[in-house]
C-alpha positions in Angstrom: -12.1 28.2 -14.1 -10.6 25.1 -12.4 -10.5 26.6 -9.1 -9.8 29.7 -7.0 -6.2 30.2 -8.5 -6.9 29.7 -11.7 -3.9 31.7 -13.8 -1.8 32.2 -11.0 1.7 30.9 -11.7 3.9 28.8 -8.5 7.4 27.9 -8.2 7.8 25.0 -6.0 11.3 24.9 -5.0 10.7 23.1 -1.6 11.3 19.8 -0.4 10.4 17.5 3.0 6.7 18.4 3.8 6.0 22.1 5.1 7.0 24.2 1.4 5.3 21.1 -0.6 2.7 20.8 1.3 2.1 25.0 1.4 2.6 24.2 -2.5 0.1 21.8 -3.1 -2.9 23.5 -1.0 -1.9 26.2 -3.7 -2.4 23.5 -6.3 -5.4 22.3 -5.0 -6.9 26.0 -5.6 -6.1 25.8 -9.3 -2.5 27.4 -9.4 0.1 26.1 -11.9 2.5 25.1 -9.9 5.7 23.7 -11.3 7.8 21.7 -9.0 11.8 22.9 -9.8 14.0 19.9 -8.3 17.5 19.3 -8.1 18.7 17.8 -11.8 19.5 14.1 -11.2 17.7 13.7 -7.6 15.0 15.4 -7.3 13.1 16.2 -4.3 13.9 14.4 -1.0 11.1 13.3 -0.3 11.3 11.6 -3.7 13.7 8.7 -1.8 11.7 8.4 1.5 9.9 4.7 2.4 7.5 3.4 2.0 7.7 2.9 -1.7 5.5 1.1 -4.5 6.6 0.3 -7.7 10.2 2.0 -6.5 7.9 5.3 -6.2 7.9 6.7 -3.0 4.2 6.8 -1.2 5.5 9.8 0.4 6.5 11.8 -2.4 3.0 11.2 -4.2 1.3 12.3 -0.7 2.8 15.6 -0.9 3.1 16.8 -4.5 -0.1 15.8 -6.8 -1.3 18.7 -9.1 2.2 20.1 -9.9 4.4 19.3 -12.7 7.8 19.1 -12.0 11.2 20.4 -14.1 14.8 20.1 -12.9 17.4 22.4 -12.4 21.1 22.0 -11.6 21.1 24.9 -9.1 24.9 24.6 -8.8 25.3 25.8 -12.7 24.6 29.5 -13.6 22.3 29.2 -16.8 20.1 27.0 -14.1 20.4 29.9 -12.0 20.0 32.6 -15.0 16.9 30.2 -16.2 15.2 30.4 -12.4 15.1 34.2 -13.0 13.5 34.1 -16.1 11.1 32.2 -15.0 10.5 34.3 -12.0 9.9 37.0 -14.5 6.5 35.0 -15.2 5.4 33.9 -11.4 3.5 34.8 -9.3 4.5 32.7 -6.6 8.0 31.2 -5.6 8.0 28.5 -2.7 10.6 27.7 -1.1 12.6 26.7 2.3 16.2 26.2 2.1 18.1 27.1 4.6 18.1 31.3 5.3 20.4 32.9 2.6 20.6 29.6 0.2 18.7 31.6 -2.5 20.9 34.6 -2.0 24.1 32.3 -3.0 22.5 31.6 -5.9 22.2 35.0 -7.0 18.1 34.0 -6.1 17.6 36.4 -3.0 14.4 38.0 -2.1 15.9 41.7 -3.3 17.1 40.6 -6.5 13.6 38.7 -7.6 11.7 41.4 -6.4 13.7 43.6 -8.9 13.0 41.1 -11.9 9.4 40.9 -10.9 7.7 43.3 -8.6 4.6 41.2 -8.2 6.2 38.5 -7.0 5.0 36.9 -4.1 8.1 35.0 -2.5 6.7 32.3 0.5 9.9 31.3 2.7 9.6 28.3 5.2 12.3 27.4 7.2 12.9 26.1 10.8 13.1 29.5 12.9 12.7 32.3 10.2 14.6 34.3 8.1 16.5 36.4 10.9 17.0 36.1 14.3 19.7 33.9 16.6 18.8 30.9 15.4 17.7 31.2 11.6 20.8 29.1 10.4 20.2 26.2 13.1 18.6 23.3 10.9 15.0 22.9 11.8 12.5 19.9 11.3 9.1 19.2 12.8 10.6 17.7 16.1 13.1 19.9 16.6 9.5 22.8 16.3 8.0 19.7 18.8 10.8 19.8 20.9 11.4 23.4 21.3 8.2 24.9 21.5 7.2 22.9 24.8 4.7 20.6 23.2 6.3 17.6 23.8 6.7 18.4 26.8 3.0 18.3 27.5 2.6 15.1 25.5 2.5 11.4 26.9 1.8 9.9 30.2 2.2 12.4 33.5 5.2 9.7 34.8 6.4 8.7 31.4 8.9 10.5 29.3 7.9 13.8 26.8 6.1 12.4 23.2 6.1 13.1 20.1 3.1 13.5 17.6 2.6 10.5 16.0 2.1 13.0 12.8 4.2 15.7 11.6 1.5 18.5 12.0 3.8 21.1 12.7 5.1 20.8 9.8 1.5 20.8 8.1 0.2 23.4 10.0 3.8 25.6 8.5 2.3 24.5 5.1 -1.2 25.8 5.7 0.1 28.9 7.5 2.4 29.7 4.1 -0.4 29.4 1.9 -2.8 31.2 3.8 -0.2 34.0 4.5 0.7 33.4 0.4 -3.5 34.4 -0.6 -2.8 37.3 1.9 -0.5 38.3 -0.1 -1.8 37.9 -3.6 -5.2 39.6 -2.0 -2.6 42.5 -1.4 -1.5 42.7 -4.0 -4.4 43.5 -6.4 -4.5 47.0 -4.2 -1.1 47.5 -4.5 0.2 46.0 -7.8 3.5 44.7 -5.4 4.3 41.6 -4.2 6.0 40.5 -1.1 7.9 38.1 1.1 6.3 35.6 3.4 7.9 34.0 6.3 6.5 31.2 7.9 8.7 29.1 10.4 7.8 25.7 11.9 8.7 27.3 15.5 6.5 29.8 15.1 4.0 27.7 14.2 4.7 24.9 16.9 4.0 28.3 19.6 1.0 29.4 17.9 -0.9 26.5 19.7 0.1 26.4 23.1 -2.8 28.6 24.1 -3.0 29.1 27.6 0.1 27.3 28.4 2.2 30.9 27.4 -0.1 32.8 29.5 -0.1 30.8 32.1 3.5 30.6 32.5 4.0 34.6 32.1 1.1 35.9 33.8 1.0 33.3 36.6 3.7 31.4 36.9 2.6 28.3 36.3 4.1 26.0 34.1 1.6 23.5 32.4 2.4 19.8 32.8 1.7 16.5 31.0 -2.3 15.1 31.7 -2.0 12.0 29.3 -5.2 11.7 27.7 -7.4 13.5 30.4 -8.4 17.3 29.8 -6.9 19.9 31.6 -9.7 21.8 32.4 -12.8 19.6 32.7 -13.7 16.2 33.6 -14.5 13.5 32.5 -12.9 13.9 29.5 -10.3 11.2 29.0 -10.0 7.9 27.0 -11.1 4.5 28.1 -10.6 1.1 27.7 -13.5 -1.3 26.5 -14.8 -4.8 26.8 -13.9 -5.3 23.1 -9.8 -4.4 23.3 -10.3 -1.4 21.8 -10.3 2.9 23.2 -12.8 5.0 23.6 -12.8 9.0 24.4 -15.1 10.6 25.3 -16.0 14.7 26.6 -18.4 15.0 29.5 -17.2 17.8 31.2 -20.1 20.4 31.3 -22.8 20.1 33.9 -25.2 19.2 31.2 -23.4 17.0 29.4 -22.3 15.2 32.8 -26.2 14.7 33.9 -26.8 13.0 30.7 -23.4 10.7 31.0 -24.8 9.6 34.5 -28.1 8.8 33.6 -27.0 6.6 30.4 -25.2 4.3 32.4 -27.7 4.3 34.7 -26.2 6.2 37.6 -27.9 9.1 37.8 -26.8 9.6 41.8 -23.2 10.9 40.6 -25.0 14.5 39.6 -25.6 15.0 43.2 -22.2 13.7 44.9 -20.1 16.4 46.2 -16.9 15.2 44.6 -18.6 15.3 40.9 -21.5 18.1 41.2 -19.7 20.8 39.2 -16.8 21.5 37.0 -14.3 22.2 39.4 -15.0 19.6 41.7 -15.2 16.8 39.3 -11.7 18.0 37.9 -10.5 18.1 41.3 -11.8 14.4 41.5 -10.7 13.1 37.9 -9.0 9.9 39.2 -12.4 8.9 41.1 -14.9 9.9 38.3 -12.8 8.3 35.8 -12.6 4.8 37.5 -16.3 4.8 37.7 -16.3 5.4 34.3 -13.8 2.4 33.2 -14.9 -0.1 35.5 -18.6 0.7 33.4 -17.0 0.3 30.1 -14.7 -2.6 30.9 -18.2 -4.9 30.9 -19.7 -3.3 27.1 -18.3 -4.1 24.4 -17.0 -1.0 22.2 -20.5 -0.8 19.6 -22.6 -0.6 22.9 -20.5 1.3 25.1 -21.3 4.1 21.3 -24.6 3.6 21.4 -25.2 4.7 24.9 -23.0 8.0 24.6 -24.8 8.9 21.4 -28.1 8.6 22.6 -27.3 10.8 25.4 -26.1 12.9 22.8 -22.3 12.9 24.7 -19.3 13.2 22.4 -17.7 9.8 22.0 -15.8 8.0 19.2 -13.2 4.6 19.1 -9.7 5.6 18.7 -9.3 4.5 15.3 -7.1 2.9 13.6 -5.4 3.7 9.8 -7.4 0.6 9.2 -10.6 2.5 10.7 -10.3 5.7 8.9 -9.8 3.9 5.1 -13.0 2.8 5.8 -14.9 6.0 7.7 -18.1 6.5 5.7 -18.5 9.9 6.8 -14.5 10.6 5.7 -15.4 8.4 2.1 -18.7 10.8 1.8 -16.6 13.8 2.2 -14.2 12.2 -0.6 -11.6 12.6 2.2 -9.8 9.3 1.1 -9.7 9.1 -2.6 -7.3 7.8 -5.5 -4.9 8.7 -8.0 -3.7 7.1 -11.1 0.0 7.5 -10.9 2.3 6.4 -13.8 4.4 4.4 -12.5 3.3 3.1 -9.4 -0.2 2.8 -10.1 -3.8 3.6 -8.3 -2.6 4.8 -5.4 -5.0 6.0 -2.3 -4.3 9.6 -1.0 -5.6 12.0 1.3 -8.7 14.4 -0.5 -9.0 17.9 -1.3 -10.0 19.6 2.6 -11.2 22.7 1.7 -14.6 22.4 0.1 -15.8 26.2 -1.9 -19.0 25.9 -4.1 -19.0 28.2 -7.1 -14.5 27.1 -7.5 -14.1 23.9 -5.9 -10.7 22.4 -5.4 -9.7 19.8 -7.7 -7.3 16.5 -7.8 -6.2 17.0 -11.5 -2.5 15.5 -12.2 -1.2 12.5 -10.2 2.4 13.6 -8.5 4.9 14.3 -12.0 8.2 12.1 -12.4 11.1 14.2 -11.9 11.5 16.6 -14.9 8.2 15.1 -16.6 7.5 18.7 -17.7 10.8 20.4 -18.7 9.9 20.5 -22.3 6.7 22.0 -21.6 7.3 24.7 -19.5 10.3 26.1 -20.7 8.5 26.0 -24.4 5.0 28.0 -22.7 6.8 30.1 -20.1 10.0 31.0 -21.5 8.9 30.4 -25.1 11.9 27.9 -26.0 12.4 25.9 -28.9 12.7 22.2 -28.1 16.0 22.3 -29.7 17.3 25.1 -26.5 15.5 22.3 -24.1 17.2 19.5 -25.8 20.8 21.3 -25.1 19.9 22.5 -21.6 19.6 18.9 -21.1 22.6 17.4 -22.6 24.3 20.6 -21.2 24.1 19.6 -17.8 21.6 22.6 -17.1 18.2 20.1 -16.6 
């Protein structure tokens, strides 16, 4: 086996980040997964900066360990040629817009009568159904409307967005998770299903107290910056050196420790910082103490002091930082892939570490259509001759 998913066979039709993403974790795990792009263009994401070598840095990020075939989905032997090759899946990603697939004659109940075991993963921006499932949706419109940018940035500044799109990530993971449920499911049933993952959904699923605040109580949560909400001190702070520092010292025991390693062990017993509630109710105070001690260390010392007191602590890094992270390079976090055209490029690792099936980096991102030979020859049993046709046909 070359990991978990060994055997198990994925259509990609996805583009942008969420369905490639939720297709390469499966990937990752072993599946064959075979990217189907549009014939002539490929994916998207294919034409998105930065590029190297006129590849694009974020097309490689987002589709290593699949190969890739093209379809022109507008003519109907590309259609009639998606089905067949649905007869063989296992898996078919995808998130056009709700009811793109059923113009194309590609719906959920017409694959699920070609291949009962079919499991069919569907990300979109709001779902499948519902008032808005034919809005357009992409990770800041999910930011947007869920409320978490509203409790991003500065309490007197204006809403922020992520400096990542990790709704659109977190959609991915939530697909392929919900995608292994699935499968699991189906070796007690012998059926497939249909998965539906949306990035609003997703967005909600981590507002945690925030919804039950605001139905239960009435209260409607607010920016904090970087301070915690609920204990303190917990925020970030500058250095002597130019650079940030957080750091989390909100429990009693983790406060007594903070005030003796800078050498101010008298702050335990002041009324405005001797327990939780008190110290958040006196952030602004505790805070300044804490800057005005930091503004005279530089950022190495300022570390050295919370981690002997055992306090959580660490520099806001920088990209430049996190290259370099030994603990990130131990876990083979940043790695490298040879790509064919643009060369060694550094990527993000495998995350998911399993010890009898581990995951595996085993293909560099394919050129658009790299594979149409070979899979149409091993799934649908082709000649190269039919392929060569398809081609010149207009179908690949």
């Amino acid at each position: 086996m070359t990991g978990p998913l060994h055997g198990i066979k994925v259509l990609d039709l996805s583009r942008f980040i969420a369905g490639p993403h939720c297709a390469m974790i499966l990937a990752d795990m072993g599946a064959d997964v075979v990217k189907v792009e549009k014939a002539g263009y490929g994916d998207d994401s294919r034409h998105f900066p930065p590029f190297q070598n006129g590849e694009s840095l974020y097309g490689i990020a987002l589709n290593r360990n699949k190969r890739s075939i093209t379809l022109n989905f507008r003519n109907p032997r590309a259609q009639e040629l998606l089905r067949e090759l649905v007869r063989d899946a296992d898996v078919l990603v995808e998130n056009f817009r709700p009811g793109t697939m059923e113009e194309m004659g590609c719906g959920w109940d017409v694959l699920h009568a070609i291949n009962p075991r079919l499991v069919m993963t569907r990300l979109s921006g709001f779902g499948q159904d519902g008032p808005y499932a034919q809005m357009p949706g992409f990770d800041g419109i999910a930011q947007a409307m869920s409320g978490l940018m509203s409790l991003c940035g500065d309490p007197e500044g204006p809403p922020m967005h992520a400096g990542a799109f990790y709704i659109d990530y977190m959609t991915g993971m939530y697909g392929a998770n919900a995608t292994l449920a699935a499968l699991f499911a189906r070796e007690k049933t012998g059926k497939g299903q249909m998965v539906d993952v949306a990035l609003l959904d997703s967005a909600v699923s981590v507002l945690t107290t925030a919804i039950s605040s605001q139905v239960n109580q009435g209260v409607t949560l607010k920016r904090t910056g970087n301070r915690d909400r609920y204990s303190a001190p917990a925020n970030v702070f500058a250095t002597g050196s130019g650079d940030h520092v957080l750091m989390l010292a909100g429990t009693q025991a983790l406060f007594k420790r903070l005030a003796e390693g800078i050498g101010q062990p008298e702050l335990v017993n002041d009324p405005r910082f001797d327990s939780v509630p008190t110290r958040l109710e006196n952030a602004p105070a505790i805070e300044a103490i804490i800057q005005e001690w930091c503004h005279t260390r530089s950022t190495e010392d300022i570390l050295e002091v919370f981690t002997a007191a055992g306090i959580p602590a660490a520099k806001v890094a920088t990209p430049e930082d996190v290259v370099k992270n030994p603990q990130l390079l131990h876990r083979k976090q940043i790695t490298t892939i040879n790509h064919p055209r643009a060369g060694e490029i550094a990527v993000s690792g495998v995350t998911m570490h399993l010890s009898d099936t581990p995951l595996t980096i085993r293909r560099p991102p394919p050129m658009l259509g790299e594979h149409n030979a070979d899979v149409l020859t091993g799934w649908l049993g082709l000649a190269e001759e039919e392929v060569e046709s398809l081609k010149s046909g207009g179908v690949l």
